[in-house]
BAMIZA-267122 format. One record per atom (N, C-alpha, C): x, y, z; atom name; residue number from 1; residue in three letters. Coordinates in nm, 3 decimals, padded with zeros to 5 digits, always signed. Layout:
{east = X, north = Y, up = Z, a = CA, k = NUM, r = ala} $
...
This chain:
{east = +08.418, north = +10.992, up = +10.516, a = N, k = 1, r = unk} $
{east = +08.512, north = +11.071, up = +10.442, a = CA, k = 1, r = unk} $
{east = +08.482, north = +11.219, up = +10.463, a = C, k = 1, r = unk} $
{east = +08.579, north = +11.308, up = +10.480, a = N, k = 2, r = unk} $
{east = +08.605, north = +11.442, up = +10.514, a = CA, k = 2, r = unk} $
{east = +08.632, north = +11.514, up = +10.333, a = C, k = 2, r = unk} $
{east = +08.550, north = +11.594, up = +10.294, a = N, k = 3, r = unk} $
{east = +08.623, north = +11.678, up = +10.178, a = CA, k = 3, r = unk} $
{east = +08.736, north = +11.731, up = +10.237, a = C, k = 3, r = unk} $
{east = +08.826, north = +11.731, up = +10.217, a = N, k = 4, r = unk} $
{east = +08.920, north = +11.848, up = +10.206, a = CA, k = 4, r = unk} $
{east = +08.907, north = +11.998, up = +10.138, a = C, k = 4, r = unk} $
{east = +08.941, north = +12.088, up = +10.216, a = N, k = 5, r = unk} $
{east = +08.898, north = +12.215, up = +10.203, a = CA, k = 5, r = unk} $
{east = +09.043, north = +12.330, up = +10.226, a = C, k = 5, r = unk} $
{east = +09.126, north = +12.258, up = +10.224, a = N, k = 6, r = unk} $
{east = +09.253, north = +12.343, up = +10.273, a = CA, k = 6, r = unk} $
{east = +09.299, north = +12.405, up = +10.130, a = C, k = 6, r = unk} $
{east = +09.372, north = +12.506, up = +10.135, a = N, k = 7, r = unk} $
{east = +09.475, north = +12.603, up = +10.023, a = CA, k = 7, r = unk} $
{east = +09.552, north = +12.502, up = +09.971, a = C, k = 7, r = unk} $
{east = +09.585, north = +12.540, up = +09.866, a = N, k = 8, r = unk} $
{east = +09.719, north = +12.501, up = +09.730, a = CA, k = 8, r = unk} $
{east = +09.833, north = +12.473, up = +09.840, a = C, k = 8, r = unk} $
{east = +09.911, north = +12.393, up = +09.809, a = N, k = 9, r = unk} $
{east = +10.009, north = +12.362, up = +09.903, a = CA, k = 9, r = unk} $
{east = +10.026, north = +12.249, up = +10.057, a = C, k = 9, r = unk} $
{east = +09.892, north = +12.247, up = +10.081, a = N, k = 10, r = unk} $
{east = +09.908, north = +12.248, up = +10.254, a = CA, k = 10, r = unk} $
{east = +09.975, north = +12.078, up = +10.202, a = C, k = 10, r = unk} $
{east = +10.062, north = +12.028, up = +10.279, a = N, k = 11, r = unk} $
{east = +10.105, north = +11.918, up = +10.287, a = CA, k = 11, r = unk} $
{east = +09.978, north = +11.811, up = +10.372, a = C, k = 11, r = unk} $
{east = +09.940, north = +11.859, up = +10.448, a = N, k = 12, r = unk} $
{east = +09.841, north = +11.756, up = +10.524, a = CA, k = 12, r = unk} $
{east = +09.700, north = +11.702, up = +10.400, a = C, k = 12, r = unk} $
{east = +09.743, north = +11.761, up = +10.291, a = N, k = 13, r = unk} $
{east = +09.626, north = +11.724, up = +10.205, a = CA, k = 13, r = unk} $
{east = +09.597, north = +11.602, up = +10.152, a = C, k = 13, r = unk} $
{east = +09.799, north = +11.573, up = +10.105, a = N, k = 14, r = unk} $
{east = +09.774, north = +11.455, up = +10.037, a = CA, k = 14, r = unk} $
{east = +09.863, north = +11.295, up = +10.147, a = C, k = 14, r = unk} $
{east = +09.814, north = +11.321, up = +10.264, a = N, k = 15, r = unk} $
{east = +09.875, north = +11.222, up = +10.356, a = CA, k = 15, r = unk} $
{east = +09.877, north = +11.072, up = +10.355, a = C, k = 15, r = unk} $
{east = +09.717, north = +11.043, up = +10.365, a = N, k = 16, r = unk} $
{east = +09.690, north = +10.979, up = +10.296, a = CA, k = 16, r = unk} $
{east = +09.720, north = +10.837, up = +10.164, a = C, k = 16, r = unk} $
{east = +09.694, north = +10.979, up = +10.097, a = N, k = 17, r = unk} $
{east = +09.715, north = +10.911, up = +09.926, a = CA, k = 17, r = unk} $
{east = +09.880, north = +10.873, up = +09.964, a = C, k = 17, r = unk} $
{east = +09.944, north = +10.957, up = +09.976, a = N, k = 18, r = unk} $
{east = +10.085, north = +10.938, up = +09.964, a = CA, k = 18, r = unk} $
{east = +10.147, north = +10.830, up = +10.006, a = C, k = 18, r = unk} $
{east = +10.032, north = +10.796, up = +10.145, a = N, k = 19, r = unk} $
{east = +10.078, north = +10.646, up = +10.296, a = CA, k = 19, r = unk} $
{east = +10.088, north = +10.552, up = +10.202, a = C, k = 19, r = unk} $
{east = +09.945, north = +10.548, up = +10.136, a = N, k = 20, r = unk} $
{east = +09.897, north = +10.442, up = +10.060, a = CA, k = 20, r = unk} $
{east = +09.947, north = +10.420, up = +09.909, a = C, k = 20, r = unk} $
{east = +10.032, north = +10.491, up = +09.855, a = N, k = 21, r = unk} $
{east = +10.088, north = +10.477, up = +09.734, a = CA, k = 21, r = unk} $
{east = +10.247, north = +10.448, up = +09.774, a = C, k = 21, r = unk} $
{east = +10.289, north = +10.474, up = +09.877, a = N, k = 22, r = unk} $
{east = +10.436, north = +10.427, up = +09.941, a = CA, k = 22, r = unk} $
{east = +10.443, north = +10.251, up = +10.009, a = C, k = 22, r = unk} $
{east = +10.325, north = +10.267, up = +10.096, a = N, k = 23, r = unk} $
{east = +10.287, north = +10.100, up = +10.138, a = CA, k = 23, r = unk} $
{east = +10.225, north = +10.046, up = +09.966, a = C, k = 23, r = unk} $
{east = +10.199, north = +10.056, up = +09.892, a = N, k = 24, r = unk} $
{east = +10.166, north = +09.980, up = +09.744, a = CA, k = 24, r = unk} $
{east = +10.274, north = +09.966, up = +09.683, a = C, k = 24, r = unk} $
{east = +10.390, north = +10.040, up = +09.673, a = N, k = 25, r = unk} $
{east = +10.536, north = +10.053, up = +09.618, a = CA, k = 25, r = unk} $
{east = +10.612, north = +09.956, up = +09.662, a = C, k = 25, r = unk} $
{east = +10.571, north = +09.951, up = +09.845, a = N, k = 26, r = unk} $
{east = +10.721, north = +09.847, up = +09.930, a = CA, k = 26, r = unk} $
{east = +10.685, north = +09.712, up = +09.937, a = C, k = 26, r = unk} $
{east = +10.545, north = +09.739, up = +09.941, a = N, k = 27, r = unk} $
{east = +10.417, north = +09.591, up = +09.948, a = CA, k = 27, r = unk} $
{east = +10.470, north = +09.510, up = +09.816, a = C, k = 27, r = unk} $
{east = +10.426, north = +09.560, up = +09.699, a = N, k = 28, r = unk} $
{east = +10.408, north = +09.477, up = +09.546, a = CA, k = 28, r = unk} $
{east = +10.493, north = +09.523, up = +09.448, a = C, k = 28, r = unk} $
{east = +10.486, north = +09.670, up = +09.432, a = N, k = 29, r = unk} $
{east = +10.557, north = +09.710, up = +09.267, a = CA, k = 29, r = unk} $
{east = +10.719, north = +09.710, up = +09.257, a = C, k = 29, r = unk} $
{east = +10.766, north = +09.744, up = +09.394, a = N, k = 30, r = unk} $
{east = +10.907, north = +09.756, up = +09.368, a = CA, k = 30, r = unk} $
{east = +10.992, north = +09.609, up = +09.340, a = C, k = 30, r = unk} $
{east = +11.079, north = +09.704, up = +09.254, a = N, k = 31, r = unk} $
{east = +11.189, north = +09.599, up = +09.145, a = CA, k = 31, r = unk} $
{east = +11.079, north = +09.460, up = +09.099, a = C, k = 31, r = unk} $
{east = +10.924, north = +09.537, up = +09.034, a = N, k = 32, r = unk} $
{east = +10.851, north = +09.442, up = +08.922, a = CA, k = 32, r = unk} $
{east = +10.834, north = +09.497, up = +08.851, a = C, k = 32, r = unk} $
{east = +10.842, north = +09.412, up = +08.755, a = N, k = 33, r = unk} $
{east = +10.802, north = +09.469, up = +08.582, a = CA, k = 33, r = unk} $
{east = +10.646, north = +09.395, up = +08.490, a = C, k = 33, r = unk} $
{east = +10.559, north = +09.466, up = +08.529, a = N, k = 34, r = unk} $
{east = +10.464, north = +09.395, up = +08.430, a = CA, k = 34, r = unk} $
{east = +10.443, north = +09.375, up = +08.317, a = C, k = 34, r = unk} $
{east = +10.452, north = +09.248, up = +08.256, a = N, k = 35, r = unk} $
{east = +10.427, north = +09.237, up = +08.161, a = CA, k = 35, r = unk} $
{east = +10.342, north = +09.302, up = +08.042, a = C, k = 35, r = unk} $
{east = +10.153, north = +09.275, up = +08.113, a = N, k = 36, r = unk} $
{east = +10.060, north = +09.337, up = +08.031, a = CA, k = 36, r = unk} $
{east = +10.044, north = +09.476, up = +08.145, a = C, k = 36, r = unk} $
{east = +09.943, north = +09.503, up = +08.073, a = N, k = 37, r = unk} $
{east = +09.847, north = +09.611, up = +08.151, a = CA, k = 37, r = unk} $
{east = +09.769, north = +09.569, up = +08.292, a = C, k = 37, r = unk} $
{east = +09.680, north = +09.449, up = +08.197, a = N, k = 38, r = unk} $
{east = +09.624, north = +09.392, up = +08.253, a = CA, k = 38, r = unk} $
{east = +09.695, north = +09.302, up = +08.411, a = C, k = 38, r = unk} $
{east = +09.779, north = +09.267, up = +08.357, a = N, k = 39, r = unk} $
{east = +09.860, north = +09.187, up = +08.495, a = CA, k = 39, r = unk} $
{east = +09.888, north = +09.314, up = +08.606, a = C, k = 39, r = unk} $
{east = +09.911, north = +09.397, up = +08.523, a = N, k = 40, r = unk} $
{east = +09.908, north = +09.532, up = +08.663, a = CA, k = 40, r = unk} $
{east = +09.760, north = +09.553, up = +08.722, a = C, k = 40, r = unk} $
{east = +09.663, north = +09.575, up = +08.665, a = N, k = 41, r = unk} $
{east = +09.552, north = +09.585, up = +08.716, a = CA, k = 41, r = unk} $
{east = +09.517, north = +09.475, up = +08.809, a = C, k = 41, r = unk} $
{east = +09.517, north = +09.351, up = +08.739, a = N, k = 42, r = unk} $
{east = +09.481, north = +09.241, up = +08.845, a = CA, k = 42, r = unk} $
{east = +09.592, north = +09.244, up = +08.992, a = C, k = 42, r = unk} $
{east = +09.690, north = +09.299, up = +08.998, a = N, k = 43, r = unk} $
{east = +09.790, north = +09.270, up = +09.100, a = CA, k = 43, r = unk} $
{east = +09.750, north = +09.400, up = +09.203, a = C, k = 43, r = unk} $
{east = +09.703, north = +09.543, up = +09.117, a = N, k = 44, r = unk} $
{east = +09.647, north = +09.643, up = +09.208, a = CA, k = 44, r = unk} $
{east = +09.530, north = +09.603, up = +09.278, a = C, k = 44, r = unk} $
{east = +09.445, north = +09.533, up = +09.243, a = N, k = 45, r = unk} $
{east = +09.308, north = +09.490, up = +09.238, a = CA, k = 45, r = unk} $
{east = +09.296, north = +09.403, up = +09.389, a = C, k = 45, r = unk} $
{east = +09.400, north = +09.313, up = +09.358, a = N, k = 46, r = unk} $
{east = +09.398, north = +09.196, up = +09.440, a = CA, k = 46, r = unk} $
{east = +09.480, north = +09.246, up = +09.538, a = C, k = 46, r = unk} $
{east = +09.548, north = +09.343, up = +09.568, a = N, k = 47, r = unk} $
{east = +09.630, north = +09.440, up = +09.693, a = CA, k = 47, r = unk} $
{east = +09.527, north = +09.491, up = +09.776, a = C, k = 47, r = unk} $
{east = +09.460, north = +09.574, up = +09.663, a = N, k = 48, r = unk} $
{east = +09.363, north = +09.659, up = +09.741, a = CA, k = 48, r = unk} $
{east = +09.218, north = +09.569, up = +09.818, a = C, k = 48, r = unk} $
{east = +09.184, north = +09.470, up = +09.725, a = N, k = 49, r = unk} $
{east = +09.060, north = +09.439, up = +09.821, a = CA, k = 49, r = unk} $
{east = +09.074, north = +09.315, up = +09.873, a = C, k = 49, r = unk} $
{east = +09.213, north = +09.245, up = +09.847, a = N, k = 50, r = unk} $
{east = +09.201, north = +09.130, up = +09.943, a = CA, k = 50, r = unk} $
{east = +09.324, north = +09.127, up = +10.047, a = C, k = 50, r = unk} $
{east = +09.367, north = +09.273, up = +10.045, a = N, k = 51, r = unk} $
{east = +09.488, north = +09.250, up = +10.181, a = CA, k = 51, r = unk} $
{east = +09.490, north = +09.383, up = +10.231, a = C, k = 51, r = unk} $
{east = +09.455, north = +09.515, up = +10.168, a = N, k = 52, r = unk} $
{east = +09.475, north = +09.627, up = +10.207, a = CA, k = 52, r = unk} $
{east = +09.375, north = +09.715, up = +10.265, a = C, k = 52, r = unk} $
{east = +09.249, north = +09.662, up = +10.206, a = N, k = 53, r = unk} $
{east = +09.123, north = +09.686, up = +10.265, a = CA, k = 53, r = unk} $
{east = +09.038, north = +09.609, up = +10.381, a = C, k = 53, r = unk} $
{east = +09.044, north = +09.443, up = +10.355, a = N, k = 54, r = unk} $
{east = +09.015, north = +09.350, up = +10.458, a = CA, k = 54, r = unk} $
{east = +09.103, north = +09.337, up = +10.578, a = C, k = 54, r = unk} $
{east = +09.230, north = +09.336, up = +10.527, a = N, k = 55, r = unk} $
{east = +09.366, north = +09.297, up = +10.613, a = CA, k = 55, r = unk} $
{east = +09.441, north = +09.420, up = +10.730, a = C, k = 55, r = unk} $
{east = +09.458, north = +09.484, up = +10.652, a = N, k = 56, r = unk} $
{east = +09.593, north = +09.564, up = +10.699, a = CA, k = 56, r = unk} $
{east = +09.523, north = +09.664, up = +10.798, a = C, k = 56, r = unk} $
{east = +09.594, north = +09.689, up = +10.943, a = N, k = 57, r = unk} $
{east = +09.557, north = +09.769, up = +11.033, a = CA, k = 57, r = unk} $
{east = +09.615, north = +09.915, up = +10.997, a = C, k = 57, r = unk} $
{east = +09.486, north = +09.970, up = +11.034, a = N, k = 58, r = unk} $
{east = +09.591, north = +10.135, up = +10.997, a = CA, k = 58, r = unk} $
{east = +09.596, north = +10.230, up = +11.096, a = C, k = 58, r = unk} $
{east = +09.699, north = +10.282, up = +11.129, a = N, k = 59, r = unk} $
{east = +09.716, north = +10.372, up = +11.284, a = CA, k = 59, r = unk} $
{east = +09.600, north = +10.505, up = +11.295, a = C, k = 59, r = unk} $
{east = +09.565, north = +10.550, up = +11.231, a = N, k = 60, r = unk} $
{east = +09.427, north = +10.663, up = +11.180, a = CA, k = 60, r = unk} $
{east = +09.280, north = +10.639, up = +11.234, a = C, k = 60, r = unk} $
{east = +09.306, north = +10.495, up = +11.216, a = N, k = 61, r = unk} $
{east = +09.168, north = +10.423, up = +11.262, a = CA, k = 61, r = unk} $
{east = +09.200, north = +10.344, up = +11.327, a = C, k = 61, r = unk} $
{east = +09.254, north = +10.384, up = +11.495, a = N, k = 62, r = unk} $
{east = +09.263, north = +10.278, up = +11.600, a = CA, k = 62, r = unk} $
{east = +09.288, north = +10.147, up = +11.561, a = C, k = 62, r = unk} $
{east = +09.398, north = +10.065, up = +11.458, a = N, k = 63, r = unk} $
{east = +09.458, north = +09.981, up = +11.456, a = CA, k = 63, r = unk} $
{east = +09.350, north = +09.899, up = +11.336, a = C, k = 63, r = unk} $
{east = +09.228, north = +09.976, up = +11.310, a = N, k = 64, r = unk} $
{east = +09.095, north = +09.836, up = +11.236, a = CA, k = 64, r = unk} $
{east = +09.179, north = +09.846, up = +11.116, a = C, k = 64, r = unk} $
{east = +09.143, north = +09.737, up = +11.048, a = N, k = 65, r = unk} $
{east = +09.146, north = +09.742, up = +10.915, a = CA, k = 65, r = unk} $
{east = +09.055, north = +09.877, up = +10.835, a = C, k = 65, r = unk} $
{east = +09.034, north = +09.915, up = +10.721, a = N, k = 66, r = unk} $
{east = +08.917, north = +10.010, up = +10.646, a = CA, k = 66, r = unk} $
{east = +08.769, north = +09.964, up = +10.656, a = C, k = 66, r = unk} $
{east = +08.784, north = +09.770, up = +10.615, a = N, k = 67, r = unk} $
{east = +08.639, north = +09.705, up = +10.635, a = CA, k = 67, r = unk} $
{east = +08.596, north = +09.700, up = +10.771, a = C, k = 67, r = unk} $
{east = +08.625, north = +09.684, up = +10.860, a = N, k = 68, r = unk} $
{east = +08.592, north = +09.678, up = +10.988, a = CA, k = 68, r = unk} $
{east = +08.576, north = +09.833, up = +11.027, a = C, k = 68, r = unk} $
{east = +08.664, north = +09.900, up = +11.026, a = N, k = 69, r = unk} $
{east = +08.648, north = +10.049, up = +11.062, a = CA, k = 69, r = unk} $
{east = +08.501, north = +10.086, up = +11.015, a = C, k = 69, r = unk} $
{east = +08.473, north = +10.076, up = +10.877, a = N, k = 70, r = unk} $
{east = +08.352, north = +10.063, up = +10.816, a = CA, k = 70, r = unk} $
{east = +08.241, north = +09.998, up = +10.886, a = C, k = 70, r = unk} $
{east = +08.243, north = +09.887, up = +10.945, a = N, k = 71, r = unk} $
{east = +08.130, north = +09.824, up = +10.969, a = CA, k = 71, r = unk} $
{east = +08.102, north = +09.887, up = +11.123, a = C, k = 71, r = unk} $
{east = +08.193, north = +09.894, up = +11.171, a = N, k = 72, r = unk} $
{east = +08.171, north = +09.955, up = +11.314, a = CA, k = 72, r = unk} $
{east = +08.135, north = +10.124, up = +11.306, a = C, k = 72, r = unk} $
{east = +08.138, north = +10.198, up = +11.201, a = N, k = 73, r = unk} $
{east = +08.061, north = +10.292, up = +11.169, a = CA, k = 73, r = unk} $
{east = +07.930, north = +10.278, up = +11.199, a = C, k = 73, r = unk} $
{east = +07.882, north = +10.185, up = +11.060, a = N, k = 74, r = unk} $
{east = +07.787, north = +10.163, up = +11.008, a = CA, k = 74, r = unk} $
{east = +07.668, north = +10.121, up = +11.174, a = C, k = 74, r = unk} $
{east = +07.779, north = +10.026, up = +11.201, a = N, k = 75, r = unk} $
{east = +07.653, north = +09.974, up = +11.305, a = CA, k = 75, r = unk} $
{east = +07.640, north = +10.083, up = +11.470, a = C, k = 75, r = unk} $
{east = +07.749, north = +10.154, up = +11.469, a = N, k = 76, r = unk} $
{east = +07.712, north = +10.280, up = +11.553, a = CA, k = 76, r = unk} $
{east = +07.605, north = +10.355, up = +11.485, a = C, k = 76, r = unk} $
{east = +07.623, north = +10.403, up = +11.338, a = N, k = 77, r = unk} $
{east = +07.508, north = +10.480, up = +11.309, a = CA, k = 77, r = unk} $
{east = +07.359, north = +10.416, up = +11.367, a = C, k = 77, r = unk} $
{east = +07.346, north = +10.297, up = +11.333, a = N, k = 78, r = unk} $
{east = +07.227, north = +10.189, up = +11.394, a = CA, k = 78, r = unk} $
{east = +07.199, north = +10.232, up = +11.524, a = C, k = 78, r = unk} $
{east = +07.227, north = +10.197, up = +11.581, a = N, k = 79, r = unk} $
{east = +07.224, north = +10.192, up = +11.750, a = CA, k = 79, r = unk} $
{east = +07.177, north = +10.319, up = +11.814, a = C, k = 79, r = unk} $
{east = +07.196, north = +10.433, up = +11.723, a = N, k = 80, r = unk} $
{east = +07.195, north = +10.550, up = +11.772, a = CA, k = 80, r = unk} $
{east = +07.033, north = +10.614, up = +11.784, a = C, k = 80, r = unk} $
């Protein structure tokens, strides 16, 4: 992860967040209504770490998923 360090405004700030709160919208929430609280949490929960984090390829990181992108970090740092 990179801090961000750019001025008030810059659009490239919130790219990101924005990808990932638009793919969570088209993915699960749109035209649903949750009941509890709780049923929202469990439905964010179960997006994020069993299809959006393990699963889903993202163009940013050469097609890996986040977990894999991760592990192939991790084990370059090793090697080095």
């Amino acid at each position: 992860m990179e801090i961000s360090m750019s001025r008030k405004g810059n659009c490239h700030d919130n790219t990101v967040a924005e990808s990932f709160f638009s793919l969570f919208k088209k993915d699960r929430v749109k035209r649903r209504i949750y009941k509890t609280r709780e049923e929202a949490r469990s439905e964010i929960f179960e997006y994020i770490e069993c299809f959006y984090n393990p699963k889903r390829n993202h163009g940013t990181s050469g097609g890996l998923s986040p977990n894999e992108y991760k592990r192939q970090y991790y084990q370059n740092l090793e090697s080095v």
